[in-house]
C-alpha positions in Angstrom: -33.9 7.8 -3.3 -36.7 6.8 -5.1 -39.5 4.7 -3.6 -39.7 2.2 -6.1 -36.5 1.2 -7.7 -36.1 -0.4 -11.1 -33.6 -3.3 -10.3 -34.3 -6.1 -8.2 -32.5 -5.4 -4.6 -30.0 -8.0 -2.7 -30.1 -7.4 1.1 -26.4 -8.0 2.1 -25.3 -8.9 5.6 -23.7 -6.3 8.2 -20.1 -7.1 7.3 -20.7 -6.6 3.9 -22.5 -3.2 4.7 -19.9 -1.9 6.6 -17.4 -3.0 3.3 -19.1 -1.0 1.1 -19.4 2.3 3.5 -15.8 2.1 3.5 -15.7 2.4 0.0 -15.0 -1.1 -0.8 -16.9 -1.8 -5.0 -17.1 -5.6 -4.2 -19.9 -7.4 -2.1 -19.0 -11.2 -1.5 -21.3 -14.1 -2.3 -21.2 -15.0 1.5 -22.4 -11.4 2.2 -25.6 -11.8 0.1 -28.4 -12.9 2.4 -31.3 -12.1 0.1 -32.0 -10.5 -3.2 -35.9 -9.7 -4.1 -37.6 -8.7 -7.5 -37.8 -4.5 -7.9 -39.5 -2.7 -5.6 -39.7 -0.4 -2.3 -36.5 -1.0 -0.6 -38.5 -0.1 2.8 -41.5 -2.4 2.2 -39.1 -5.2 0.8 -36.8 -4.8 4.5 -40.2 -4.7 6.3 -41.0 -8.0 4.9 -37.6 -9.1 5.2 -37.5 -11.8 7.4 -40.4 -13.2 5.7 -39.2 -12.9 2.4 -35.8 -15.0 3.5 -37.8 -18.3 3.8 -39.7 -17.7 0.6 -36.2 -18.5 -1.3 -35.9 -15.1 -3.3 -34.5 -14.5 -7.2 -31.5 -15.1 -9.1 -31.0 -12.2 -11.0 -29.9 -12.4 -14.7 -25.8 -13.0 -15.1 -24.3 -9.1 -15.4 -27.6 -7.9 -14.7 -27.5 -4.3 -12.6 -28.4 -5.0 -9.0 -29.5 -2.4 -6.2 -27.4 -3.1 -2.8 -29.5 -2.5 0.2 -28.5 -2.9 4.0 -30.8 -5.0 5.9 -33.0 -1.9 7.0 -33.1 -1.4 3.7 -30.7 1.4 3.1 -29.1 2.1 -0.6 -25.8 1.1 -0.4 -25.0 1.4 -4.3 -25.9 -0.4 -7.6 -23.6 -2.8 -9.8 -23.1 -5.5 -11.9 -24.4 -8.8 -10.4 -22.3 -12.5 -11.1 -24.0 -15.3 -10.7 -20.4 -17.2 -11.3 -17.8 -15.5 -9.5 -17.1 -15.2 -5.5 -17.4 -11.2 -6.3 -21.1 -11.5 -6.5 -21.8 -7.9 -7.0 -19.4 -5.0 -8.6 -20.5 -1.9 -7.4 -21.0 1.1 -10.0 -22.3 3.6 -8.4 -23.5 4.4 -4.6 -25.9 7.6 -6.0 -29.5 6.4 -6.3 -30.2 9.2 -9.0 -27.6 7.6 -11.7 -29.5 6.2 -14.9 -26.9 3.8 -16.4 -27.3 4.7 -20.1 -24.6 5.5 -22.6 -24.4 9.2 -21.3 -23.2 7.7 -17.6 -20.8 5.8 -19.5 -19.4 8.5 -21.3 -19.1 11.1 -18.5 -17.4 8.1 -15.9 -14.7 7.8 -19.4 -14.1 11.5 -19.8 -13.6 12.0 -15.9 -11.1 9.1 -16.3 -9.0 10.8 -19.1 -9.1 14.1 -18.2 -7.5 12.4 -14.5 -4.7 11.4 -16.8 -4.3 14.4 -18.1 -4.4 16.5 -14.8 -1.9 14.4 -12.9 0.5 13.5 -16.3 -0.2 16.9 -18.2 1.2 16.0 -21.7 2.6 12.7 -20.9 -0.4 10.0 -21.9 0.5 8.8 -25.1 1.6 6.0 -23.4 -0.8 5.0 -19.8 -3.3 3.5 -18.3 -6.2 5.1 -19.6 -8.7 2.7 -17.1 -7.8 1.0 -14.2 -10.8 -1.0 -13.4 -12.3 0.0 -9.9 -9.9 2.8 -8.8 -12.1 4.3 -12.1 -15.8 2.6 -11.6 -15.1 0.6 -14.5 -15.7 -2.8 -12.7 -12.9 -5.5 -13.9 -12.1 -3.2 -17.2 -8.6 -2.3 -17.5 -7.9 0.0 -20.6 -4.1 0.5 -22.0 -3.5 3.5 -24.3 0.2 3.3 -26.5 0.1 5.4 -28.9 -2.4 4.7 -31.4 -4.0 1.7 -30.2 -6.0 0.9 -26.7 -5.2 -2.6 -25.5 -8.2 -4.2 -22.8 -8.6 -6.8 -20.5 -11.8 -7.7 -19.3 -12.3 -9.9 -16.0 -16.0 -9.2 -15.0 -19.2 -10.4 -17.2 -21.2 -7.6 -16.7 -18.6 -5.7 -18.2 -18.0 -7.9 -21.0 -21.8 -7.5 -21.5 -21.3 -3.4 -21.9 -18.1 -3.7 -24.4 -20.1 -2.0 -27.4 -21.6 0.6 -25.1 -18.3 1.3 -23.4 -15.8 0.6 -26.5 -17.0 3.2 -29.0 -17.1 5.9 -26.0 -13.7 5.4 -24.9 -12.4 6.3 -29.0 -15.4 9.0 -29.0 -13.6 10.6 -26.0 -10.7 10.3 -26.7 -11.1 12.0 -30.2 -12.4 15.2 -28.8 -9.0 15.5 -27.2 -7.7 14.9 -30.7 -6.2 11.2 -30.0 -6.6 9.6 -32.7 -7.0 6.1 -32.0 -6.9 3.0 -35.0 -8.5 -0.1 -33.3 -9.1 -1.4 -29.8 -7.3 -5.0 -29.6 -8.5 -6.9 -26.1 -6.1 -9.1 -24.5 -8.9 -11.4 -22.7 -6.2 -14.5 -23.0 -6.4 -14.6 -18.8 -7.2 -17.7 -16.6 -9.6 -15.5 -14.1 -12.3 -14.8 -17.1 -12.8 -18.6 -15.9 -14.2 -17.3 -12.7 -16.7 -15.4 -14.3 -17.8 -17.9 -16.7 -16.3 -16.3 -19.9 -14.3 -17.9 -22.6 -10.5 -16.5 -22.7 -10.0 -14.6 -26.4 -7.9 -12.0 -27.7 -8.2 -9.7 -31.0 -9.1 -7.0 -32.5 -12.9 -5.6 -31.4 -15.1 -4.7 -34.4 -15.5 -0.7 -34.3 -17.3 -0.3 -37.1 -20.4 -2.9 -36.3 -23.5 -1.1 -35.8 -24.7 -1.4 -31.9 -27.7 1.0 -32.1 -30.6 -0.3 -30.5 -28.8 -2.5 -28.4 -30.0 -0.7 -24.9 -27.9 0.0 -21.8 -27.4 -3.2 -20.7 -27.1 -5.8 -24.1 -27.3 -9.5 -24.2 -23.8 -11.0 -24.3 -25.0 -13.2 -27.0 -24.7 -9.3 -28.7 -21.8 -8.2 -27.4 -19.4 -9.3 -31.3 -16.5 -11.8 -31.1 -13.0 -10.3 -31.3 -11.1 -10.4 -34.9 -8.3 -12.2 -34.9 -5.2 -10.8 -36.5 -5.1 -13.1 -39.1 -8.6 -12.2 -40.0 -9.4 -10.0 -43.6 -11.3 -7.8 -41.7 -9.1 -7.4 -38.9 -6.4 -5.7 -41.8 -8.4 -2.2 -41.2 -6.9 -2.4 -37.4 -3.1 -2.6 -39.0 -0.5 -4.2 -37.2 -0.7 -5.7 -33.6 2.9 -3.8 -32.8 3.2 0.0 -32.1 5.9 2.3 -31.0 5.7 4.4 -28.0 7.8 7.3 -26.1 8.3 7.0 -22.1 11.0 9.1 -20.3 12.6 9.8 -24.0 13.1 6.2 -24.2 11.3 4.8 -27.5 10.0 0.7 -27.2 8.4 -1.6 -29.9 5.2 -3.0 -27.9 3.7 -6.2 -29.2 0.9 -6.3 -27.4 -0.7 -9.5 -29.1 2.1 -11.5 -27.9 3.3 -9.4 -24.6 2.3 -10.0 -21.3 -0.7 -9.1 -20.2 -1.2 -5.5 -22.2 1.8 -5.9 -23.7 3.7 -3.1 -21.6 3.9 -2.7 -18.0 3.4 1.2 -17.3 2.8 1.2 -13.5 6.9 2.0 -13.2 7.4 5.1 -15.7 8.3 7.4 -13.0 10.1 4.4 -10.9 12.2 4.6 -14.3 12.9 7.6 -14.0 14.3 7.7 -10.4 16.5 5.1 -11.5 18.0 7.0 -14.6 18.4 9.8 -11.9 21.4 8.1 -10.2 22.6 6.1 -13.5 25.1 7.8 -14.2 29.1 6.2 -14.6 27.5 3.2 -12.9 27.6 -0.4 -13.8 24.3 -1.9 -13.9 22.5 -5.1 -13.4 18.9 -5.4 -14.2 17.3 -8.5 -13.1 13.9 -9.4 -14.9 14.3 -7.0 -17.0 11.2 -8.2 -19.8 11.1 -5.2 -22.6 14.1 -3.7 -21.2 12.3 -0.8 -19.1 14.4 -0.2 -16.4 18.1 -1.3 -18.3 17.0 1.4 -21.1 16.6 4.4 -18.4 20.0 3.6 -17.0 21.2 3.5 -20.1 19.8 6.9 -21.0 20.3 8.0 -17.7 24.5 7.7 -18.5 25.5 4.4 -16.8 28.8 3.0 -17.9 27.1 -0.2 -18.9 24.0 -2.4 -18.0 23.6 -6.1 -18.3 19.9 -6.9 -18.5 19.0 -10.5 -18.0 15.8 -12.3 -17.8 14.5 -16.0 -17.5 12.7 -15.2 -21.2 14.6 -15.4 -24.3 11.6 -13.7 -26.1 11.6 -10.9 -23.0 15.3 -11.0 -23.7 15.5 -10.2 -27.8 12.4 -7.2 -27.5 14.8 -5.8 -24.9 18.0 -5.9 -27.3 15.5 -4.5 -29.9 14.7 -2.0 -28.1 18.4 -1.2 -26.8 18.9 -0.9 -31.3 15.8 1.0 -31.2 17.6 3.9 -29.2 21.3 3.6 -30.4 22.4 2.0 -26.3 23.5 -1.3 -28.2 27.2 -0.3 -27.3 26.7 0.4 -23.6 24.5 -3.0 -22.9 24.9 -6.4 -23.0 21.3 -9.2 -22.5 21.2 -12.8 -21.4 18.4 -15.0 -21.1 19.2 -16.5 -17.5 17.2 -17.2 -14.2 18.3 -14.4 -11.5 18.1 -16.9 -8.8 20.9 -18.8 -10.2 22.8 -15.8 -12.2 22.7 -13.8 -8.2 24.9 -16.6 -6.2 27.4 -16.7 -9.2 28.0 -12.8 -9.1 28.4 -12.8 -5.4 31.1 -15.7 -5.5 33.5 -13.2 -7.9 36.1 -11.5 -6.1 35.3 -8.2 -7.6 31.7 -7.3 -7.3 31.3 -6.1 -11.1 28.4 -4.3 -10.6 27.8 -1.3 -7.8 23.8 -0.6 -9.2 21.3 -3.9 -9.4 17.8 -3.8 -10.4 15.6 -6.1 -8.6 11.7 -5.9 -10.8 10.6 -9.4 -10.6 7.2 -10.4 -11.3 4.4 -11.4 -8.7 5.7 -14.0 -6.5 2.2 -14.4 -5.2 -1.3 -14.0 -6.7 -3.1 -15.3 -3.5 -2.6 -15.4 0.5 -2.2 -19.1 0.7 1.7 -18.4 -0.8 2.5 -15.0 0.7 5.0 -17.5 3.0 7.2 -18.9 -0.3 6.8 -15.7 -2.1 8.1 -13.5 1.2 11.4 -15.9 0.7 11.5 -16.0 -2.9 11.9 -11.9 -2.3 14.1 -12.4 0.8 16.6 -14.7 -1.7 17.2 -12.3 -4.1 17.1 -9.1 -2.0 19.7 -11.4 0.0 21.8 -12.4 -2.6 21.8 -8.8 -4.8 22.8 -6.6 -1.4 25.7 -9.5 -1.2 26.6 -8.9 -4.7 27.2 -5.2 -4.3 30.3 -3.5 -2.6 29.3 -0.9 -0.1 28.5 2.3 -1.5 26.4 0.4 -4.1 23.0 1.0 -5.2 20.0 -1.0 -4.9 16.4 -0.9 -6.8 13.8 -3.0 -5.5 9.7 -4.1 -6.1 7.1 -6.0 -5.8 3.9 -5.9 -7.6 1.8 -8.2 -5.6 -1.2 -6.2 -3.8 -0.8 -9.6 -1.5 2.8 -8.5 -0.3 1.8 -5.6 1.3 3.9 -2.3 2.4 4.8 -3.6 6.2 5.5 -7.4 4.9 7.8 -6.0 2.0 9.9 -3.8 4.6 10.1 -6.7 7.0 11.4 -8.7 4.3 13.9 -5.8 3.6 15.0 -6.0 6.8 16.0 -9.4 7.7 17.9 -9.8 3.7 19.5 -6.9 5.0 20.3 -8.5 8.7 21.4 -11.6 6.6 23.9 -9.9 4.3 25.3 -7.7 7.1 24.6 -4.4 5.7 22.3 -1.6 6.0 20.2 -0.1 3.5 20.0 3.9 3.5 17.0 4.8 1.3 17.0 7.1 -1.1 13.1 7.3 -2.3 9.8 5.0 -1.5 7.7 4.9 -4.7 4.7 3.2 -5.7 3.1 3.1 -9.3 2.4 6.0 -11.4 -0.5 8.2 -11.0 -2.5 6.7 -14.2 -2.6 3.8 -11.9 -4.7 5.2 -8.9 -4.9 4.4 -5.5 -8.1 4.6 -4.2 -8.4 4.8 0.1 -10.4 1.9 1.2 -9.9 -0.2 -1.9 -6.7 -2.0 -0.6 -6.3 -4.2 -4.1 -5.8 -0.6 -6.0 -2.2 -0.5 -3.6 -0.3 -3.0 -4.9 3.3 -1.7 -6.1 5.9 -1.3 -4.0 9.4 0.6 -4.7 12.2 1.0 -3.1 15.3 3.0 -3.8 18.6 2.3 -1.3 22.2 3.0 -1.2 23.8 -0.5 0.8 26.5 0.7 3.9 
């Protein structure tokens, strides 16, 4: 490493150190005990315990930031918050990355051409980004089709959207994908922690952001367009069509959640249309209709798809149209933990395949308690519902409800309704949604396939 560095250096404690050795991108506030202007990282943890009762720097919000042990070792470089509890967002942990547009570019193309390795043909429709399990700090990139949908949670990222942006089309073009606008989906409560402003829209391609340097000013960094905006026409609509397991969707992704389309569970999908077949089957949650669809294509007799969203409830039957399954599928707008106890009361269980894909019952490990029963109920009350024989699909998205927690949970719904669960597959999101070893919040989906005895 170089003797004298170019970004001013925060000393972080021995806890945090042994984080980031792990692997672990994200240094703490608490683990910050001192950050210094630029300079030699040796001479600056020389003068260490000096320097701590001088009062040290506040470096400049999403400004790059070296991360040094307290013997001053490199640890890595990233993106510094003066806002957010995630006080630095590692980048990089190789002293000899410049971070210009080229490091950008090549951190992008390693990204896609991931995708393609693991998916081969199969990325018109995935995650194109995923944030840290990709070294793109709190930058999550969609692809459907023709468009790229974004979410951006970290400020120093927001700060690098028109280095970043323009890459991820250039990139993507010399694969021949030909991409017509980049609409961000920033309409999230967490920018708050940050200190940005929530916003959705189009973002404006064709500005000019030469001369802007590696790192510009967020004052720079161009509002999105909304769709209602003239210039926003160029974009076209804010709906697309996409293809997943020969199933064809509409995808709104201005008004959808979050992206607009959840892609973790395309090959969870597919293990369910595997076993479709003649069956009768309930999906519960069902939002665009993901899951209902591949049992439906996968040959079941007929699916019910309900969900507590009458919005999530009509894209479904539009998408059911969309494929010609309107026949062999029926939609209600209904909450599951109500519609479950109601099945199990009838005589004759009318369904022997239920689909439990509910959404995070917990964002936080202060209600991993009420979310572990919220799963227990319906786990409960679906293996209930089914006669024995039946078949039972079940998540959780939370990263909080981890692997051992969600199988424990299993197991006493299970105890409860008197049956046992034979397992068919263990799944966990598709590989355009990596899981990176020592970065526990990249693990967060959890799928189960069972037959109940």
């Amino acid at each position: 490493m170089k003797t004298h560095r170019p970004y001013p250096m925060a000393f972080i404690t021995p806890k945090g150190e042994r984080a980031c050795r792990a692997g672990h991108p994200w240094v703490y506030d608490a683990e910050v005990e001192r950050i210094v202007e630029a300079g030699d990282p040796k001479e600056a943890a020389r003068t260490w315990k000096e320097s701590i009762e001088s009062g040290g720097i506040t470096p400049e919000n999403g400004a790059l930031v070296d991360v040094l042990s307290r013997k001053g070792a490199y640890l890595g470089t990233g993106i510094f918050s003066q806002q957010s509890k995630i006080r630095i967002r590692l980048l990089s942990t190789n002293a000899n990355d410049a971070f210009d547009s080229a490091f950008w570019e090549r951190k992008i193309r390693w990204a896609w051409n991931h995708r393609r390795a693991v998916m081969g043909d199969d990325v018109s429709a995935c995650r194109m980004i995923f944030s840290e399990a990709d070294g793109f700090c709190g930058l999550v990139v969609d692809r459907f089709n023709d468009v790229l949908v974004t979410q951006t949670l970290a400020y120093g990222m927001e700060r690098l959207k028109p280095i970043v942006f323009p890459l991820l089309v250039k990139v993507l073009a010399e694969d021949g994908v030909v991409i017509r606008g980049i609409y961000e989906r920033n309409d999230v409560s967490t920018r708050k922690l940050e200190g940005l402003q929530q916003s959705c829209g189009w973002f404006p391609l064709e500005n000019d952001f030469a001369g802007l340097g590696a790192q510009p000013a967020l004052s720079a960094v161009p509002a999105p367009l909304a769709p209602s905006d003239e210039a926003a026409a160029a974009f076209g609509p804010t709906t697309t069509e996409i293809i997943e397991n020969g199933v064809r969707y509409h995808v709104d992704f201005e008004n959808g959640q979050k992206t607009g389309f959840f892609l973790d569970q395309k090959y969870n999908r597919r293990a369910v249309a595997n076993i479709a077949r003649g069956r009768r089957v309930l999906d519960c949650f069902t939002h665009t209709g993901s899951f209902a669809l591949n049992a439906a294509a996968g040959g079941a007799e007929h699916v019910h798809a309900v969900d507590i969203s009458q919005l999530a409830v009509d894209m479904a039957e539009s998408n059911a149209r969309l494929n010609g399954f309107e026949n062999r599928m029926s939609f209600q707008a209904v909450n599951v933990f109500d519609l479950l106890p109601e099945i199990e009361a009838q005589k004759k269980a009318p369904y022997d395949f239920i689909i439990l894909d509910p959404p995070a019952f917990t964002k936080s490990r202060k209600t991993i308690d009420s979310a572990t029963r919220g799963y227990h109920e319906i786990n409960y009350r679906a293996m209930k519902a089914l006669p024995r024989g039946g078949y039972l699909a079940t998540c959780s998205c939370s990263h909080f409800m981890d692997t051992d927690r969600f199988r424990k949970m299993l197991v006493s719904a299970a105890h409860d309704a008197g049956v046992q669960l034979r397992q068919i597959e263990e799944r966990q999101q598709s590989p355009d949604h990596p899981i990176v070893w020592g970065v526990p919040e990249t693990d967060y989906l959890k799928f189960f396939l069972f037959q109940v005895v």
